[in-house]
Every structure is written in structure tokens, then in C-alpha cells.
N, C-alpha and C positions, 0 to 999 in steps of 0.2 A: 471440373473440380479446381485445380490449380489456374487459376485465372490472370496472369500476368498485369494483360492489360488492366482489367478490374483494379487487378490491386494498387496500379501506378495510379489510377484515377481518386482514389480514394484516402481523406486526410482518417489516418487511422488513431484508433484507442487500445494500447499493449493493456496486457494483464501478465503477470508472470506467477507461476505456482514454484515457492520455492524463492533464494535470494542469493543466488550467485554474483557477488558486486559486482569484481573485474568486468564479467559477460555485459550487464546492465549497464556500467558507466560508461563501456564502450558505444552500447544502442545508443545514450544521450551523447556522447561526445560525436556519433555521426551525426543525427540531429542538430544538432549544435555547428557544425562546420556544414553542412546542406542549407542553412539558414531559416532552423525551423524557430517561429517563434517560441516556443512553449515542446516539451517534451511529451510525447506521446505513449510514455511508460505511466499508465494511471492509479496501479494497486498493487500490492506484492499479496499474497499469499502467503505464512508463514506464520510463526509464534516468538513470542517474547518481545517483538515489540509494537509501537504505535504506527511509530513513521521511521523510513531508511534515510538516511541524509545523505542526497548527491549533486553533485554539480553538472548545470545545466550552461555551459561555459564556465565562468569566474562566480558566477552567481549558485549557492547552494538552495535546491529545491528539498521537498519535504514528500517522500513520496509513500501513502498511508499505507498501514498493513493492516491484515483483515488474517482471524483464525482460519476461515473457511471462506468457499466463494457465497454461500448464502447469507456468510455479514454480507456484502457489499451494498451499497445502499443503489435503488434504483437507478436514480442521474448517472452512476459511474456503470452499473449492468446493461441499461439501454444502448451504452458507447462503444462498449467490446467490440472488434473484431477480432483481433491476434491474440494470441497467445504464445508465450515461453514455457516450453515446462524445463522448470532447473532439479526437479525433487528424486532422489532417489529411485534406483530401475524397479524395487518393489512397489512404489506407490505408482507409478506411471500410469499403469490401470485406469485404476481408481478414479485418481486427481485428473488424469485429458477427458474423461469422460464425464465428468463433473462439468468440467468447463463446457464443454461441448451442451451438452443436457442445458444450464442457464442461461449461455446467453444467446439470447436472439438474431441478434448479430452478426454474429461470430462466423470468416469464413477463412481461417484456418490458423495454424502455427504450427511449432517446432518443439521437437523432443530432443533433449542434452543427453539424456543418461546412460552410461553404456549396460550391457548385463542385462538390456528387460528380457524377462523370459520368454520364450516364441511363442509359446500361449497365447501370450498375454497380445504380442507384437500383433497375431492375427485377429482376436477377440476386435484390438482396436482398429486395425483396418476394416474389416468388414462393418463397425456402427460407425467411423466417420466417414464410410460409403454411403451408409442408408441415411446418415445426415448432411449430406453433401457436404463435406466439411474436410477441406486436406490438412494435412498433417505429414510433416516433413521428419524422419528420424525411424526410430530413434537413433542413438550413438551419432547424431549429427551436428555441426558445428553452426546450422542454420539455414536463412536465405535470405539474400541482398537485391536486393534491386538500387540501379547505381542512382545515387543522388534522393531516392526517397524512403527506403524501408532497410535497414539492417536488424534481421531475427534472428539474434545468435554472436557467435563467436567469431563468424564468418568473417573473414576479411582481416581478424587481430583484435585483441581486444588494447590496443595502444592508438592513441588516434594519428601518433605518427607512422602510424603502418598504413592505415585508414587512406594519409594523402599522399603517402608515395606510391600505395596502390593508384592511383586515383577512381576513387569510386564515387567521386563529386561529376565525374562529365559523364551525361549518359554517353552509351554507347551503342555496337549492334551484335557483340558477341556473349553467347551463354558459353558458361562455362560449368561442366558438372565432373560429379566425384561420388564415389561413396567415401573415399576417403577423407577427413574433414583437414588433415595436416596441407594432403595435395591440394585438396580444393581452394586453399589461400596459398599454398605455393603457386598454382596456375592463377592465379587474379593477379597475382604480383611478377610472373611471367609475361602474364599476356599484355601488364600495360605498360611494362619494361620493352615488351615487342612493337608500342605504338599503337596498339587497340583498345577499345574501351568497352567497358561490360554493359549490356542491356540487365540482366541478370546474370546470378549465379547460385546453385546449391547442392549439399552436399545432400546424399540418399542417407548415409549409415553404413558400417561397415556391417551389419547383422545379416540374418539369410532373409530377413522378408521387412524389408524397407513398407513402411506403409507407403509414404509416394516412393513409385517404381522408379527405374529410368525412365520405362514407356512413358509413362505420365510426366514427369520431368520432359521429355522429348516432345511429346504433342504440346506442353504447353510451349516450348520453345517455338513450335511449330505455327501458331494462332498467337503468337507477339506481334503485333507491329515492327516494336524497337528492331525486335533480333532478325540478323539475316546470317548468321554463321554460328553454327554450335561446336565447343571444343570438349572431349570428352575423355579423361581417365580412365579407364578398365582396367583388370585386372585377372588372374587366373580364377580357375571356380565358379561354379554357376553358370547357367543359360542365359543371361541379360541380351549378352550381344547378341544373338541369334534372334530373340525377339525384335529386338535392334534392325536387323535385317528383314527381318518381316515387315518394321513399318514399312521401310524404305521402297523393296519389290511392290510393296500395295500404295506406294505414293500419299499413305498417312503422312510420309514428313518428306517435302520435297527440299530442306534448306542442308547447302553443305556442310557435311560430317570431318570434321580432323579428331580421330582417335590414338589414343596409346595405351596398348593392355601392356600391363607387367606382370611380370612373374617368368619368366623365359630359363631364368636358374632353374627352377623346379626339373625343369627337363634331366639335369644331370644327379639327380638322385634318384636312389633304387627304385625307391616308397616315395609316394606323394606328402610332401612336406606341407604345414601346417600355417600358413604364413599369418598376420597379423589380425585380419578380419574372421568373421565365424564363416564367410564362402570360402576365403580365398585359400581352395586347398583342389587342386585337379584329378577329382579322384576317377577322370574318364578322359579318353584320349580327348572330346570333345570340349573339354574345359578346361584345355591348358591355354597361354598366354598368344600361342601362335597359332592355333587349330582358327582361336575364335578371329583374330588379327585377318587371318585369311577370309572368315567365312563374312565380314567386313567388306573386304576388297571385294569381294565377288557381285558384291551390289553398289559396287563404286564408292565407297566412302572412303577416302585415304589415312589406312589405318595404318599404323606401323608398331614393331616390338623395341625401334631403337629412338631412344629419347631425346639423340641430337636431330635425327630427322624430325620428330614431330615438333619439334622447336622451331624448326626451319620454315615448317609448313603451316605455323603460325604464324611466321613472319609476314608470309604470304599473304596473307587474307588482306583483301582493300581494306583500307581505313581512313576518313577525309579526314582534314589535317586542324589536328586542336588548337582553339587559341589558350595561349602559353601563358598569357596574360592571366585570365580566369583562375586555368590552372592553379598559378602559382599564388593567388588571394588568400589560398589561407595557412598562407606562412607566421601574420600576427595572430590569427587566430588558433594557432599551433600552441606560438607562446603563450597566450593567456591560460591554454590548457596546462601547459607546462609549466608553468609558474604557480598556479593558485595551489593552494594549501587551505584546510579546512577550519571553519573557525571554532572559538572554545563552545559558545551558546548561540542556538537560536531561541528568538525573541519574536512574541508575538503583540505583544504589554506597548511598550512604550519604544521611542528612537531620539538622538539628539542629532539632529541634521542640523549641522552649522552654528552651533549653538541655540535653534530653537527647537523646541523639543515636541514631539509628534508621538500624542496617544491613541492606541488603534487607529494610527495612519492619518490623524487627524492634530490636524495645530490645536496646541491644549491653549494658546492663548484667547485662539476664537471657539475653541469649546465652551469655555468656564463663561464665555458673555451668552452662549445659546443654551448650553444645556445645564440640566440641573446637579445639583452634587448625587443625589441618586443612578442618574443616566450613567455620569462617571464612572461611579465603582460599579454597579451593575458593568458597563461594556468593559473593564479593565480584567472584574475577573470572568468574565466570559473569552476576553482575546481577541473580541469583534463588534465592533458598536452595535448598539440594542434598538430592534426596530422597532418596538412599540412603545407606547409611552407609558402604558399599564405595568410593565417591567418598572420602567424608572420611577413613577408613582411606588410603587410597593416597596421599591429597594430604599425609596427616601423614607417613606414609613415606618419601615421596620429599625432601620438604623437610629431612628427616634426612640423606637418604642426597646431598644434591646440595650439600652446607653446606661444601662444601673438599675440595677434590683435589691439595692440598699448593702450594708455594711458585713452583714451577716454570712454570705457566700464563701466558702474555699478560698476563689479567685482575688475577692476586696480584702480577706483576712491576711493572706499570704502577701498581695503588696503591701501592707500596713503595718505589717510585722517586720519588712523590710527596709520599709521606709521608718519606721522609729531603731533599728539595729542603724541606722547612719548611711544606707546605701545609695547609690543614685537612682534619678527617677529610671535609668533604662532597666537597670539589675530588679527594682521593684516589679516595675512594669513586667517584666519576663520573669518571675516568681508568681505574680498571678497569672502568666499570660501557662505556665506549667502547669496549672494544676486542670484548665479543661481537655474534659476525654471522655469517655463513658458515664460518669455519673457525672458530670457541672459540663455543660454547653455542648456536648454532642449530640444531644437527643434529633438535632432539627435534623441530622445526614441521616441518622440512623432511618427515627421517620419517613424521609423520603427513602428509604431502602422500602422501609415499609410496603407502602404505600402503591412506590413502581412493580414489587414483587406481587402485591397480590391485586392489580389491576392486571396485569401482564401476563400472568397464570390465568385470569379471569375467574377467580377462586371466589366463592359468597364467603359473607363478613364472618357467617358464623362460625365458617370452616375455618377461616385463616384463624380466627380467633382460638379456636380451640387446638388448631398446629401450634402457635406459639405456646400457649398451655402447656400441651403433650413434651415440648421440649422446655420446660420447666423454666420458662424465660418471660422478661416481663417487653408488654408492647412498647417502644419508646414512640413519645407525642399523646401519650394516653394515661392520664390521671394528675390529680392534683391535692395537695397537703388543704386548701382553704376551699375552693371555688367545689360544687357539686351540681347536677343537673339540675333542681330548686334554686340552686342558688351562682347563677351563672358565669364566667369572668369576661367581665368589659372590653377585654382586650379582642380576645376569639370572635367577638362580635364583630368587632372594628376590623379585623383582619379577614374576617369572611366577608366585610362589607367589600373587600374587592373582587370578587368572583360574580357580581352584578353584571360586567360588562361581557363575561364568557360563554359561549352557549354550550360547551360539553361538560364541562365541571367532572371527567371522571375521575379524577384523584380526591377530589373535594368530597365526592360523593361518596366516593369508599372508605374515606377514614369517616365521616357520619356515619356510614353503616356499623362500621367497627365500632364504634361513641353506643350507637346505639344498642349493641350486643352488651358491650361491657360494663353500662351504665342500668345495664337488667340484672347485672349480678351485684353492681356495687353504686352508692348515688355520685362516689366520686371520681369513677373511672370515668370521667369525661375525657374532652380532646381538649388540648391545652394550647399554650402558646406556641411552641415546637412544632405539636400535629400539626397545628393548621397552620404556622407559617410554610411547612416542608409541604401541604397537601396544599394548599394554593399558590406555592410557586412552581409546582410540579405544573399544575395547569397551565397558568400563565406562558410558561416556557414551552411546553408542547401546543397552547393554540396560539399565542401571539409573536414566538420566536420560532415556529414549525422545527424546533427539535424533535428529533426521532428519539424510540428507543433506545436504541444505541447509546446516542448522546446524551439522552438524561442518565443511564447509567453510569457513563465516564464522567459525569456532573457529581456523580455521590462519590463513586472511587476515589476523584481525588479531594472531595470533602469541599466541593464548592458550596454545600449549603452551610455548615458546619463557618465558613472563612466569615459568613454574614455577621456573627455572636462572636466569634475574634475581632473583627474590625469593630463593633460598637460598643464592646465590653470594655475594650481598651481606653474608652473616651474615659468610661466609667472606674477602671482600675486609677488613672492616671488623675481621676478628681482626687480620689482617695489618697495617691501620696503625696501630692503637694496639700491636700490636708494635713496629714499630718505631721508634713515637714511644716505648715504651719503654727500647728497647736505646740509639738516639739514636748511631747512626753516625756521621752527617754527611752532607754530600753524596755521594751516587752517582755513581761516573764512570768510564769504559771506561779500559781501559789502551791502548795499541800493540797491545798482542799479541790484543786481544780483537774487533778488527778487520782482515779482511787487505784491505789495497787495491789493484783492478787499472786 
């Protein structure tokens, strides 16, 4: 189960349920001082946002969150192996068994929360038995392995605790706990003693640790690294006795330095209740010095006094660090310590030395390669645009969406401002206010459409008649002139680019929708909206392999919708330096242009 070696050999992928910073920045700031390139925290689990922002040294990473582990998109599910659960002891259940169940991968992690129920504690040991999958906790502050893996709290969550531990030089001694305080008190003992850690990890202070000692101990035992184990106990419970069982049966041949606590309990009446859910001696067999003896008895040098087991650390051979190494990441300390986090992240644009760089690309050798299409298409995407059928369409439409004559909301309201005397920006943002629901939203809405009921896999007639039922009109579907008799030029021209696509399913389902609506009425056709939203829905899922997912955070934040602001604007802006041209005068309704009742 717990595989030491395994997991030293293996560049791993975290998952964390749950978003404990402190615990997380510390996983990156050891990463970061190990000299990992890139952070191996790849998802959080959690709600309310997109991405967490932390620093992977000086530099802030962007690390995505997911409502559930079945968002997560394949590329990052195939990579799992660990996991963090930070989520409350109620969910613990649930959420490790979740993770377990998805990824394929996956061969083990650590449980933070204290209070899970023992139910529950066992539920989960016995299915990450029958999944071969370990699982360190609960109530545990993690498991380190020195120099490549920190799961948890282990070790501090400061990274100057990190290198005065030093947990950068491998070593050959384990060091275990249930206790998670001791268990970084001893890592910062034992390298204050001059020894260095192979691993370390904390059981949990609960009554049924999923990984045991025993299992802690055998894996110590099948390390290479480790040739010395140092171990915390405590009063309450059987561990050590099992303990001793390995040892008589030569399961674990590598020397033992033990220290059980609890030896006060002795001088009270009644068995006191001490901080863990074991640590309470409610039998002569489970006090602090019954177990300490029955230790000694199979040779392991156990002791109840704490300067001796200090002492007996000191002992343990240890070949002699270079100091040099060591002390390397003293600048690296500082960077930590100094950075501060910035106001925005930016994905758009950057001025590097004064020349400026659009999605990562010099916009002076852009504008000679690519087209003005390519441009704004990769700007409001955040990521340059791989196909050319993208950039084609974004230049088209930007052509085609550039003014629908004087008459609109949007031309009215800059025109109105622009003869009241105002400048062109205040015009321009007077018409730029009045799109929303009825003037230039239809194309998001559309594509709401469209995704929803390709996505449901719902037929045209049914969607059709849901929007009905909720007494709502289809946006992308009807038109004041154009009728199925009598066609409009545009939808033609717009659908002439779905030529090059071989799935067309969004294309296909707002025609089936045309086709239901245009049975009831000749002018509920698909209009300019529908089908710009229903062929850039395709374009984007087969020529930029957007998921799901991402076409939907493509409507949420109204990327289709920004297409008809940025071309409209061309169009609002002819309008007012029109008629700062012509120079009317003020604008003003007659009597007759109002009736009042």
C-alpha cells in the first residue's frame, strides 16, 4: 500500500478537495526550494471560484478550481496520483471516496480534518484497502518525503521552517507520530540532532488511523532510503504491542528509538482523558510505561524519559552533510519572503521594455502575419487562435455587425448625445449602455441556446415547446423583414462557413429549431444572432477543441455578446462625429411625439 520507494520515483500530480492556503502554499514553497520546475498542486476542489492565486517562488501561478472532481477535464484526471483532503470531517466520506473512485492513477494521500466520525474513519479504510490506495489521517498533518513530496502541514507551513528543518537533504531516518504538533517537533529535533529524514508521517490522533503504525513501519521497513526509525507513542491503545509483534516475527528488522508519553496519567485515580480520541489508559496494558517495557522486551530502545530519547537520537550514525548545499537556499528563503502579491492577473496583453506582447506574442510581428480577425478573436479568447476558420469568421462578422443603420436604441442614444454637446467617449458609452436583452444580446443568449439543448441532447421540438411552456421568446430565432420565402443574405453568408466543418452540431440544432418554429409562423426563422452564436459554437468546439466546460464559461462571461460591442462601436462612433458634423443642435421631442395618458 504505502510505497515509499514508488512514490520517491515518481514526478507526481496533487489534487486537493477543499482550499486550505496556508497548508498549499507551503506544498509549493517546498517544491519551489527542492527545485521543482513547475508545481505539482494541479486542481482544487471547491466553490466560488475559478482559479486560486499562489506563488510558485516570486512568480504567481493560477491554480483552477473545479465544483466537483467530475468537472475536471481528462488531461488533468489521467495525472492524479495524490491527494489532499482539506474539507470538513462531515464530508471526508464522501469527497476521499470520490477521489479514489475517479482517478486511475491515483495511489494515495492525506486526510487534514479532525472529528471524522469512526464510521466513517473505518467505511474508508476498508474501500481504500479493496482499492489499493493508502490514505494517511485523518486528524493528520500529512507525509514528507525529504527533498520530493510534502502532503500536508508536515514539516510547517512557513518555508522558513521547511529549511531549518532541512528537508531539502535526503536522509535515512523515519520519523513517525500520531501526533501532528510532535511530528514536526521531531523533524526539527532530529535535524537539530544532525540526521536527516528519508521520510516522515503523522498517523492521526483518532482511534483508527486508516494507515496504521504497522503500515507506517513495514513501509519504513521496504525503503531503501531508511535505515533508522524514530517513533512518538503515547498512552492508550494497542499499537506498540502490535509493534512488537513485527519485530519478534522479523517483519521489521531496522532499529527502533521509541518514546511513549503519558507516564502522569499514573498519578491520577481515574484514567485521564488526554488530547487524542486513544490517548486515555483505561487498562494497566495501555499506560505510557506497561507499553515502553513491552518495547524493550524485543529490543527496541524505548524510553518514558524525553531527555533520554533525545540522547538516543543523537546516536544514530549519520554521514556528514555538505553545509554548502545546505545552506543554498538562503536567497531562495528571500525571494519567498519578500514577494507580495500583485493587484491583476493578465492573460490579454504585457509591455516588456517597452514593446508590448499580445497573448505572449510581439504585436509588432503579429499585425505583419496575422489578420485583424486573428487579433481580436485570440485577445478575447486569452490565447492565440489555432485555426484560421476562427480568424476568417471573427473578420467577417466584425464587417458584417459594423451598423444596422440610424434607427437602433444604441445609434439613437449616441446621437442624441452627440447633438446635446457631449464628447465622442460619453456618446459612445450612451450607446454603448443601452445593449442587453432586447438591442445586441441575443448572439450570448443564442449560444445559451443552443449549448443547452445540444448538451441535454433534447430534439428541436421539445426544446422548443420548453421555451414556450416558460412563456419566453427563443433568442437567435425571428425576424421583423426576412421570412422562410423570403430569406436573409446574411444567414446565408454566415452559414457559408460551416462548409469546412464535418459535425455542425450546434449548426444543426438551431436549423432544427428554424425548422419547428418556421411551421408555426413563416417568420420565426434563424437570424443573424442564431447563426452567428450556432456557427461559432462549432467552429470553437471542432477547430479550437473547446469543451463543454469552456464553451460555457465562453457565454457566462459574454464572450459572444463582446463580438456586437466591439463592431457596433465602429458604428455608434460614425454616428457621432456625424453629427458633430451636420451640428443640429439640441435634440428635443415635440407634443406630437409623445401621447400622454
Amino acid at each position: 500500500m504505502l510505497n515509499i520507494n514508488k512514490l520517491r520515483k515518481t514526478d507526481h500530480a496533487i489534487i486537493s478537495i477543499g482550499s486550505h492556503i496556508p497548508i498549499l502554499q507551503s506544498m509549493l514553497d517546498f517544491e519551489y526550494l527542492a527545485k521543482y520546475d513547475q508545481p505539482s498542486l494541479k486542481a482544487i476542489i471547491a466553490t466560488g471560484r475559478k482559479y486560486i492565486r499562489m506563488f510558485f517562488g516570486k512568480k504567481e501561478v493560477l491554480i483552477p478550481v473545479y465544483s466537483s472532481v467530475s468537472d475536471l477535464p481528462s488531461n488533468i484526471r489521467n495525472k492524479i496520483t495524490l491527494f489532499i483532503n482539506l474539507s470538513s470531517a462531515r464530508r471526508v466520506l464522501s469527497s476521499t471516496c470520490d477521489v479514489i473512485a475517479e482517478f486511475p492513477n491515483l495511489m494515495g494521500g492525506t486526510i487534514f480534518a479532525e472529528n471524522v466520525p469512526e464510521k466513517h474513519e473505518l467505511e474508508l479504510y476498508h474501500y481504500s484497502q479493496k482499492k489499493n490506495v493508502f490514505v494517511v489521517g485523518p486528524s493528520s498533518v500529512g507525509l514528507l518525503i525529504s527533498n520530493k513530496l510534502k502532503l500536508g502541514a508536515i514539516a510547517g507551513t512557513q518555508a522558513k521552517q521547511l529549511v531549518e528543518s532541512q528537508v531539502f537533504t535526503p536522509g535515512s531516518v523515519a520519523v513517525f507520530s500520531a501526533s501532528g504538533g510532535m511530528t514536526n517537533e521531531l523533524i526539527r529535533l532530529t535535524s537539530q540532532a544532525g540526521k536527516r529524514l528519508s521520510f516522515s508521517l503523522s498517523f492521526g490522533g483518532d482511534r483508527f488511523p486508516i494507515c496504521t503504525p504497522v503500515e507506517a513501519f513495514l513501509a519504513a521497513e521496504k525503503d531503501t532510503d531508511t535505515t533508522h526509525i524514530i517513533y512518538f507513542g503515547e498512552l492508550g491503545g494497542y499499537d506498540e504491542y502490535e509493534l512488537a509483534d513485527l519485530i519478534k516475527s522479523k517483519k521489521v528488522t531496522k532499529p527502533v528509538i521509541a518514546y511513549i508519553a503519558g507516564t502522569i496519567s499514573d498519578m491520577f485515580e481515574t484514567p485521564p482523558q488526554f488530547g487524542h480520541a486513544k490517548a486515555m489508559a483505561s487498562r494497566g496494558e495501555e499506560t505510557s510505561k506497561a507499553k515502553a517495557e513491552a518495547l524493550r522486551r524485543v529490543c527496541i530502545k524505548a524510553t518514558n524519559s524525553f531527555t533520554e530519547f533525545l540522547s538516543l537520537v543523537k546516536k544514530i550514525p549519520a554521514k556528514i552533510h555538505n553545509i554548502a548545499i545546505e545552506t543554498r537556499h538562503a536567497s531562495s528563503l528571500r525571494i519567498i519572503e519578500n514577494r507580495r502579491p500583485s493587484l491583476f492577473i493578465n492573460s490579454v496583453s504585457h509591455d516588456v521594455g517597452g514593446s508590448v506582447e499580445i497573448v505572449k506574442q510581439d504585436l509588432l510581428t503579429m499585425v505583419k502575419k496575422q489578420s485583424y480577425g486573428w487579433i481580436v478573436a485570440s485577445m478575447l479568447l486569452g490565447k492565440p487562435v489555432k485555426s484560421k476558420e476562427l480568424a476568417e469568421f471573427f473578420d467577417f462578422v466584425l464587417k458584417l455587425l459594423v451598423d444596422h443603420g440610424p434607427y437602433v436604441s444604441g445609434a439613437v442614444n449616441t446621437m442624441i448625445a452627440a447633438r446635446a454637446g457631449r464628447d465622442l467617449v460619453s456618446s459612445l458609452a450612451s450607446g454603448l449602455l443601452t445593449i442587453g436583452p432586447r438591442f445586441g444580446g441575443a448572439i450570448n443568449q443564442a449560444a445559451q441556446h443552443w449549448l443547452d439543448g445540444v448538451g441535454r441532447q433534447v430534439e428541436a421540438h421539445v426544446f422548443v415547446e420548453e421555451i414556450a411552456k416558460a412563456k419566453k421568446r427563443i433568442s437567435g430565432i425571428g425576424h421583423r423583414k426576412y421570412r422562410i420565402d423570403y430569406p436573409d443574405p446574411r444567414v446565408k453568408a454566415i452559414m457559408a462557413f460551416t462548409g469546412k466543418l464535418k459535425y455542425k452540431k450546434y449548426t444543426s440544432f438551431a436549423l432544427g429549431v428554424e425548422k419547428v418554429t418556421t411551421a408555426k409562423k413563416g417568420n420565426l426563422i434563424l437570424n443573424v444572432d442564431g447563426a452567428i452564436a450556432a456557427v461559432l459554437l462549432d467552429i470553437l468546439s471542432e477547430k479550437e477543441q473547446c469543451s463543454d466546460a469552456e464553451l460555457k464559461e465562453l457565454i457566462d462571461i459574454e464572450f459572444f455578446n463582446a463580438l456586437f460591442v466591439l463592431s457596433r462601436s465602429v458604428g455608434f462612433t460614425a454616428h457621432y462625429l456625424d453629427q458633430r458634423r451636420l451640428d443640429e443642435g439640441l435634440f428635443r421631442l415635440t407634443q406630437e411625439d409623445v401621447v400622454y395618458v
